[in-house]
N, C-alpha and C positions, 0 to 999 in steps of 0.2 A: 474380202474375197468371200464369197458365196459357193455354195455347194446344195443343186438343186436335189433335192429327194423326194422320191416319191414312194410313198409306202402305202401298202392296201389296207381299208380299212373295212372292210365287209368279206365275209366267205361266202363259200355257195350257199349256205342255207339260210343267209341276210344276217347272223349272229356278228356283231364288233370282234375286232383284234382283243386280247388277253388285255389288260392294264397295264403289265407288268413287260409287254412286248413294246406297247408304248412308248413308256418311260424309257426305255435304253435306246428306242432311236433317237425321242430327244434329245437325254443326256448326251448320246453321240454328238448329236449336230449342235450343238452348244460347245462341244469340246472343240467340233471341226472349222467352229465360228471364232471359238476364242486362236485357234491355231493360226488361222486366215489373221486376225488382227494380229497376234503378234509378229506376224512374220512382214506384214505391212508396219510395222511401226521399227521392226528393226530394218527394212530396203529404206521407210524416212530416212532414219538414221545414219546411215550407211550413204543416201546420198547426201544429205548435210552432210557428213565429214567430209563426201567427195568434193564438196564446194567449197571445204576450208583446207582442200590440201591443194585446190588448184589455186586458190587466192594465194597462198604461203608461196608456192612456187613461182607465181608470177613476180610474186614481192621478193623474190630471192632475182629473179631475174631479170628484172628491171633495176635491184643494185647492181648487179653484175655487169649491166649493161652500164650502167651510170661511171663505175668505179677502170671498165675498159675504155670509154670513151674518153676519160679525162687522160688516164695513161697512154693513148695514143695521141691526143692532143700535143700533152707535152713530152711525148716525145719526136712529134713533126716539129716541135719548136725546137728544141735541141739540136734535132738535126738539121734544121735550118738554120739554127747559129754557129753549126759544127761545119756544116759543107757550105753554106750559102747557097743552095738550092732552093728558086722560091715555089715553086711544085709542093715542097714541102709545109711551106707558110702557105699557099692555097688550102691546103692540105688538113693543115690549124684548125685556119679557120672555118674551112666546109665542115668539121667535126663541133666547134660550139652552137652552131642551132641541135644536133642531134643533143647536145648534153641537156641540154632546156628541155627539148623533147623528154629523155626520159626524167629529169626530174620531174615537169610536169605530171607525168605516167605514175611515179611514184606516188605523190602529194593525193593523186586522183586515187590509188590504190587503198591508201590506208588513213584516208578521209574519217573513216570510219572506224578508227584506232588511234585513242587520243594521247599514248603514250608513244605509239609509231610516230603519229602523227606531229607531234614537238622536234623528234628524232629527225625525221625528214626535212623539218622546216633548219635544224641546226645545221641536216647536210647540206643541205641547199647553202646555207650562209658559208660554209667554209667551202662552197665549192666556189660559190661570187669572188669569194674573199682570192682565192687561189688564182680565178681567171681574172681577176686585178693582179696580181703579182706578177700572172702570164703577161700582162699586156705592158705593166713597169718594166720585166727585163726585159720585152722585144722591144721597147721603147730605147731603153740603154744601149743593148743591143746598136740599134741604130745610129745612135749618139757616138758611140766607143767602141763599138765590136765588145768582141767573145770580152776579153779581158774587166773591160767596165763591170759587164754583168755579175762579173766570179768576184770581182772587187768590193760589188755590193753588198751591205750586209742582209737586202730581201732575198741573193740567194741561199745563203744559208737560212731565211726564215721558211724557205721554200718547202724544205725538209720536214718543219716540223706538222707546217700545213698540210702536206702529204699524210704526215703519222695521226695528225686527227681526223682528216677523210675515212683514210684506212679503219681506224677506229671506232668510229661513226658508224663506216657500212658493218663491221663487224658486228654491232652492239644488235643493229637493226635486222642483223640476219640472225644472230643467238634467239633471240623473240619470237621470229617465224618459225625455227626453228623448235623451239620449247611448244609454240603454238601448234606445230603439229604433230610432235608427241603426243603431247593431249589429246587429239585428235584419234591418233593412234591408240590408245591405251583406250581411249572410249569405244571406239569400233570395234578392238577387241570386247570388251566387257561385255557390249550389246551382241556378238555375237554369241558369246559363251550363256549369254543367257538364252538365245534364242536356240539355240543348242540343247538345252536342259531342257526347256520348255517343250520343244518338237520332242525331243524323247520319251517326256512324262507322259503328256498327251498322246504321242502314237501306241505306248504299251495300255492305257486305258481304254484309246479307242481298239486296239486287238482283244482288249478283254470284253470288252460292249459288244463287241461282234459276234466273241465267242457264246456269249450269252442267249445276244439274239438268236444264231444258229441254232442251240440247244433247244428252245422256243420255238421254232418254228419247225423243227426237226419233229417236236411233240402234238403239233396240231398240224403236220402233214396230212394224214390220213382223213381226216376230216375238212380239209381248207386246201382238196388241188387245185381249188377254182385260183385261189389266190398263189399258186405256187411261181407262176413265172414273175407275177410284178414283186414277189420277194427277192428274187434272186437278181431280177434288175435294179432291185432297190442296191443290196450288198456291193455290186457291179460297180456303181455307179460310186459310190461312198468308197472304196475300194480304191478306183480311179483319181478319185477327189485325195483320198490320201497319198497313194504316191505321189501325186502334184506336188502338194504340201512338202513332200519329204526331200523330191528333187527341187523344188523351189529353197526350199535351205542349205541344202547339200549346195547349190548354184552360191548362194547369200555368200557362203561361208569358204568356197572357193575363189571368189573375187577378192575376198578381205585377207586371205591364203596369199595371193598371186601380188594383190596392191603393197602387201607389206613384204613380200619378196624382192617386187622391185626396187622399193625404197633403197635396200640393204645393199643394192647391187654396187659394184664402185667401178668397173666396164662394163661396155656393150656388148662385148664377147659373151660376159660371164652373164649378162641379162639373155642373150638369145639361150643361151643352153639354157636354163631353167627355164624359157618360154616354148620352149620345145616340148615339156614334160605337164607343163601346165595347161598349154594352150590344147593338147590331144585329151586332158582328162575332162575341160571345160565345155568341148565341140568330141567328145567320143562318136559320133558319128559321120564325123566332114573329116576327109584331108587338106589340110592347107599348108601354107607358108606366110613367113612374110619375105617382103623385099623392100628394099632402104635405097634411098638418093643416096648416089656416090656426093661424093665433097664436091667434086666437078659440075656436078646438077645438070649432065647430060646423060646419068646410064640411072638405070634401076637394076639396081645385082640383089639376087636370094641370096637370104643370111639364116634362116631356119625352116626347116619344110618337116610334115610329121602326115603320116598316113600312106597310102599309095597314090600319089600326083599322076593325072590324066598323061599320056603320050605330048598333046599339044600344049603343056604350059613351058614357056619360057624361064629360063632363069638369070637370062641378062638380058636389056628390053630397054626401051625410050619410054621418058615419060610420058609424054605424048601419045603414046601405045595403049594405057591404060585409061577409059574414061571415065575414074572413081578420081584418078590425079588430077585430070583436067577438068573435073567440075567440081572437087571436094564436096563430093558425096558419094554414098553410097549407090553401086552400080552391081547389075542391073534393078531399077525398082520395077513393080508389078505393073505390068502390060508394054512394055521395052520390046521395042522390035528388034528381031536378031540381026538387021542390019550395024546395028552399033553394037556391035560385041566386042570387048578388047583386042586389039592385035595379037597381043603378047601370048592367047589364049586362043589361038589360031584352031580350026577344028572341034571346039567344045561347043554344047548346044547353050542360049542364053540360059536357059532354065537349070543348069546344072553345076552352075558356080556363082560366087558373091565375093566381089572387092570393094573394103571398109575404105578408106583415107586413112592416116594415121597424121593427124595434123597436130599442134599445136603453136600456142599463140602465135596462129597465122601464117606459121610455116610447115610448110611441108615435106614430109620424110619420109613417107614412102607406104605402101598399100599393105593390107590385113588380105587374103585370098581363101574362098574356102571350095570346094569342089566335092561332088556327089551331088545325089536329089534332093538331102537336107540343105544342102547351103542356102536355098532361096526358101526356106517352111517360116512359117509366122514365127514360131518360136527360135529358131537358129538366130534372125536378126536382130533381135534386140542385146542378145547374150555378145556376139560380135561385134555390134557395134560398142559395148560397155567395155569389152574387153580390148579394143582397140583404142579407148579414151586414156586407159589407165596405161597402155602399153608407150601412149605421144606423150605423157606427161614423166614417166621414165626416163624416156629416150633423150627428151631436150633437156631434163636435167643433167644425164649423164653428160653429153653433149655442151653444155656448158662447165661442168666439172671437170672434162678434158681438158677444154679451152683455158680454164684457168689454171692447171696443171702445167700446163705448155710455160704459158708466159710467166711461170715459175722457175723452169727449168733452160732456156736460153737465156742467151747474153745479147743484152737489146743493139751494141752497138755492130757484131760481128754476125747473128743469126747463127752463131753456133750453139750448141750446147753451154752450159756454163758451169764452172769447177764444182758446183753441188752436183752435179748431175753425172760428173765423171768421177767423183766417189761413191756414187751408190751403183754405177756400172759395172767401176775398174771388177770389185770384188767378186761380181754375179759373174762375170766374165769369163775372171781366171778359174771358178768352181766350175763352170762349164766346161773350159777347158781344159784342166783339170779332167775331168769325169768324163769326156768322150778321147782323151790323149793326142788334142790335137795345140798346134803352138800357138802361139797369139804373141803381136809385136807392137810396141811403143814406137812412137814417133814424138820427138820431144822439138818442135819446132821456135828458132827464135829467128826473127829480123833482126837484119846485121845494121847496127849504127844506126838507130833506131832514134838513140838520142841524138843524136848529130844531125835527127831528120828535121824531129821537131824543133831544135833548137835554129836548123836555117829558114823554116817555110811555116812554125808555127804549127802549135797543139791540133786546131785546127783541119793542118794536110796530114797532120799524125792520125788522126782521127777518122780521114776520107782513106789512110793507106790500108790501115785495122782493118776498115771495111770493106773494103777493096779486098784484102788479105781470105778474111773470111769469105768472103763470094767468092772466090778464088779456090778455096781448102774444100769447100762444102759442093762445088761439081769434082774436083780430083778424087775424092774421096769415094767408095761405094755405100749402098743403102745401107748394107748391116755394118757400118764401120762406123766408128762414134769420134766425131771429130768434135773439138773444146777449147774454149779460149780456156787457159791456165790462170793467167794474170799479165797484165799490162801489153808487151811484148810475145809473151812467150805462148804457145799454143801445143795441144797435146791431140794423137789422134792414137784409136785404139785400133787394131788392123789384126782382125778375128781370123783365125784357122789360118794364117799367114807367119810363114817359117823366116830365117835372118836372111837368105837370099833373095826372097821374094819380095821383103820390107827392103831391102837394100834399094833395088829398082822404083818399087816405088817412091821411096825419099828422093830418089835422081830423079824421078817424072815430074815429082813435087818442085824439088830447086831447079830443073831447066822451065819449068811451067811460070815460077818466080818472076826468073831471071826475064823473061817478054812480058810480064806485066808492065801495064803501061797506067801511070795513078794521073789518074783527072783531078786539079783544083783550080776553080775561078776561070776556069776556060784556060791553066796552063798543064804541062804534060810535067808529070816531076818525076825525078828516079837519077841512075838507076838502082834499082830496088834487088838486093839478094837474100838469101835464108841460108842458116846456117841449121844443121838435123841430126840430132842426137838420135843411134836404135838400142834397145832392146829388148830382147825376145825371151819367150819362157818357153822353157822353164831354165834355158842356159843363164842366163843372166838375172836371174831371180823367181822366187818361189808367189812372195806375197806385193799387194802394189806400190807399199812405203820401197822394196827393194828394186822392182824394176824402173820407176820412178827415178831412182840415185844412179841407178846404172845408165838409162837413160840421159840425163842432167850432167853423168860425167864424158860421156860420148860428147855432148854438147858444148860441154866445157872445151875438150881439147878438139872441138871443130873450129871453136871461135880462137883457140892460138895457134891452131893451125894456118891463120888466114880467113877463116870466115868462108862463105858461099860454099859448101862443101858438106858430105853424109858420112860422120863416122858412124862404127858400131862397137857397141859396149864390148 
């Protein structure tokens, strides 16, 4: 970075500038040269690390992609050897070119990482080795049915191949992961250096100034000829340094904001801290962002900061927006106002900028900024940089959900799964608890449950669960947390809901039962009843080991009661 100066070197009487006045604009402009380089070797920096945190995340993402794909595989196999759906076996097998797919994507990723790189070739091999196993039991399968398979002894090797997959992507993501630490801990260091250095340098260069000043103060009276190009010389050197001081303050913002995100572990909690960042970064624009619904037909605002024009939308087609439909930056310089966003109805093109917010190739929704600085030379690069780090966040976070999820349900029911109803039950009762309102158990069991499978096979016990579940997860409302418990038995938690209101409900629940109709092999099987243990808090217990028991005893003497029926504790 340069910084032009021009300094006078003759007075009105033809006599040279002092020596001494000289030297200090030098020494300035040496200071303001070395300032310029450091602050270019620390943006190097800074984007190298940007390009080993987007390689880390890819390679995080690309196991991720590898390690769900396999898990849906075999689990369309399962369920095709559970239901004999072959929808499902289509289903299989449309999902092994995708897994090739991304092993190839990996292999290609970390080519260039030869301890990744053996890592990946190992997973590759237990993944082959695995979709052999896959292809022995559907073979059995065929041969013998369900039984043969479970007879085998590859299913149980099944498991262990599972745990060194598992293991595998684990080792390979700890690596990425440690790699971009490093990454981290170096961006830091380069900043804090470049921090020191902008500091040293700007109180040297204010003490150079103050020198010159003094100098030129003393040869006023005799040198007015020279008095204006003095003071445009300072002007200009002056200008040059605030540059300098906001181009690091910018450096050191970014590396602020990239290691904020990192740290983030929701989206939620990522938009709040981009609320606070994203107005210190662009102090002179208002914007927002807005994010593709899950649906990928609405664009909804999810952080806005400044005062937003009258004509901006905050829920909008994507198609509305031409930065979505072309991934890029819109509008660019000489854009006819005919194509102005929809969504942005009313506003002049010159007075707003929509970034993309992509990553790897997908897209998630618009960066917006609004005033006459949105479209300035300088606003867009800062925007655009700031929407790179804000896509590579997002689809982290975004796949950390995802793998949260299928941590937390029961593959065969899509309900919740009994980890998931002990880290609720507890937050639950404390809420309710602390606003004084009830909360009720539902302790659900199929009646003869065994006598099902024992006439029609594991099998239609397996299509009923299912059945059962699809079934629980529409009766049930949004904030109510419904859970397979284990085997048979099922549990729903029925928030701000008193014993008479759970009571009804349980009845909605077993007349809703009682017309279920279970499909196996093209036959109708049943009929199918439930038996429904309640209770409710804080009557029938304080903590969830006790409504649990209270629960399970209602249950109890439903099933000697006769079965198909809702006591209450």
């Amino acid at each position: 970075m340069s910084f032009p100066i021009q300094a006078p070197t003759l007075d009105r009487g033809g006599r040279r500038l002092p020596l001494r006045l000289l030297l200090v604009f030098g020494a300035l402009t040496l200071m303001l040269g070395a300032i310029g380089v450091q602050v270019g070797r620390a943006s190097g920096a800074f984007l190298d690390e940007n390009a080993r945190v987007v390689h880390a995340l890819q390679v995080e993402q690309a196991i991720g992609k590898i390690v769900a794909t396999l898990r849906d595989a075999e689990a369309n196999q399962r369920a095709h050897m559970i239901s004999g759906m072959p929808e499902r076996l289509d289903d299989h097998f449309a999902q092994l070119p995708e897994l090739t797919h991304y092993l190839q994507r990996l292999a290609t990723l970390v080519e260039d990482q030869p301890a990744q790189r053996a890592a990946a070739a190992e997973l590759t091999a237990a993944i082959e080795q695995r979709r052999r196993s896959m292809a022995d039991s559907l073979s059995l399968y065929q041969k013998g049915g369900l039984d043969l398979v479970r007879s085998d002894s590859s299913f149980q090797a099944a498991r262990e191949e599972d745990l060194a997959i598992d293991t595998l992507a684990r080792r390979m993501l700890a690596v990425e992961t440690a790699t971009f630490e490093q990454g981290r801990i170096r961006s830091l260091r380069t900043a804090r250096i470049t921090r020191i250095a902008t500091g040293v340098a700007t109180t040297l260069c204010i003490a150079m100034l103050l020198v010159a000043l003094a100098l030129i103060l003393r040869e006023i009276k005799r040198r007015r000829g020279s008095e204006a190009r003095l003071h445009n010389s300072l002007a200009e050197l002056a200008r040059s340094l605030e540059e300098s001081l906001r181009l690091g303050e910018t450096l050191r913002q970014f590396s602020d904001l990239g290691s904020m995100l990192q740290g983030c572990r929701s989206i939620d909690e990522a938009t709040t801290g981009l609320r606070t960042s994203l107005a210190r970064l662009l102090p002179d624009c208002a914007g927002s962002i807005q994010l593709i619904k899950a649906s990928q037909n609405l664009v909804e605002e999810v952080v806005r900061w400044g005062d937003l024009p009258e004509g901006a939308q905050t829920l909008f087609l994507p198609d509305d927006c031409w930065a979505l439909r072309r991934g890029q930056t819109h509008p660019i310089p000489g854009t006819l106002d005919a194509f102005r966003c929809k969504h942005l109805a009313g506003i002049d093109a010159a007075d707003y900028l929509c970034v993309p917010l992509m990553a790897q190739g997908e897209m998630l929704g618009t960066l917006s900024l609004f005033g006459p600085c949105a479209t300035s030379a300088a606003t867009r690069p800062i925007a655009e940089t700031a929407a790179e780090q804000v896509s590579l966040a997002l689809a982290n976070l975004n796949l950390q959900d995802m793998l949260r999820t299928q941590s937390l349900r029961d593959p065969l029911t899509g309900l919740f799964n009994r980890r998931y109803l002990e880290a609720s039950f507890e937050r639950e009762l404390l809420r309710a608890s602390r606003r004084e309102l009830p909360l009720s158990v539902l302790m659900l069991d199929i009646d003869h449950f065994k006598r099902f499978n024992d006439s029609h096979g594991h099998e239609a016990g397996d299509t009923l669960l299912a059945q059962f579940g699809a079934l629980l997860a529409r009766l049930v409302r949004q904030e109510d947390v419904a859970c397979r418990y284990g085997g048979e038995e099922f549990i729903v938690l029925l928030l701000d809901t008193d014993a008479p209101k759970a009571a009804e409900r349980a009845e909605a629940v077993r007349a809703a039962v009682r017309e279920l109709s279970v499909q196996h092999r093209r036959q109708t099987l049943g009929p199918v009843s439930v038996s429904i243990g309640i209770a409710t808090y804080p009557r029938d217990g304080r903590q969830p080991a006790e409504l649990l028991r209270s629960a399970d005893r209602a249950l109890y003497t439903a099933k000697h009661a006769g079965r198909d029926r809702v006591v209450s504790a």
